[in-house]
C-alpha positions, 0 to 999 in steps of 0.5 A: 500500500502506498503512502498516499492510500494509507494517508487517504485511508486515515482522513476518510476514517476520521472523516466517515462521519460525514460521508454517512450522514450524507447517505443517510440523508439521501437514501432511506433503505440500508443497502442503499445507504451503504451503496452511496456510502461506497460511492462516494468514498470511490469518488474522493478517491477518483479525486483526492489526488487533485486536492489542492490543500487551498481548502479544508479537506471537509470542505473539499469533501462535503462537495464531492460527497454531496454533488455524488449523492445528486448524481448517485439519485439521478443516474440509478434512479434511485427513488427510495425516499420513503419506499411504498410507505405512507407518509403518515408513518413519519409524523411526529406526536408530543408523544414521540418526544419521550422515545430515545434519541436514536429513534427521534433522530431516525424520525428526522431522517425519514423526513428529510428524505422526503425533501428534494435533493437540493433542500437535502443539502441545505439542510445537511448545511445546516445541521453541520453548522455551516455560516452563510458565507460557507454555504454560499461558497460551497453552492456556489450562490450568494448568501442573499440567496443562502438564507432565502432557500435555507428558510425555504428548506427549513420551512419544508422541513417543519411541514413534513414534521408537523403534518397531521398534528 
């Protein structure tokens, strides 16, 4: 093995995290998940070579990972957000709030699925802490334009959650 697969295999470890999320977030069956989590590890792969060092490799990586996990979805036609289930399945009831927080976690994930790929990605922004500018830079849009459809997805977000209570 050579020094730079052992290196590429120490950063994705310490970054798999970030890699899992994704697939979390885009695909909602087990199998799925682990395929795009594959893919998207080939990817940064194919492309690690080229990385430059002129930002931090997360940020390098949350735009790889993400631009796959679209083109994973639009090229294998991968529809399973959500898979011959009802979307009643997934509401959220006061009294969900007393499950452990695994399952509610697991309950934002299946919500989350059901958002198209773009609001994915603004969500998963988000939930990673993201600023606006960070955000803007990796959309490559502007920050007016960042709050404008984070709120959009947000707000898409809350609805799914909130139906039928």
């Amino acid at each position: 093995m050579t020094s730079q697969e052992q290196e590429f295999i120490r950063t994705i470890e310490k970054h798999k995290g970030i890699i899992f999320k994704i697939s979390k977030m885009y695909m909602s069956e087990k199998d799925d998940q682990d395929d795009l989590f594959q893919e998207i590890t080939y990817q940064l792969w194919k492309a690690y070579s080229s990385f430059r060092g002129e930002s931090e490799f997360s940020t390098w990586l949350y735009r790889i990972a993400l631009n796959t996990a679209i083109i994973f979805l639009k090229t294998n036609k991968r529809r399973s957000f959500i898979a011959n289930e009802d979307v009643s399945n997934y509401v959220i009831t006061q009294e969900d709030y007393d499950y452990s927080k695994e399952e509610r976690l697991a309950k934002m994930y299946r919500a989350i699925q059901q958002l198209n790929p773009i609001d994915k990605a603004f969500i998963f922004y988000y939930l990673e802490d993201f600023s606006g500018k960070q955000i803007a830079e990796q959309m490559g849009i502007s920050e007016g334009n960042v709050r404008v459809k984070m709120n959009r997805a947000k707000n898409k977000l809350k609805d799914i959650l909130t139906q039928h209570n």
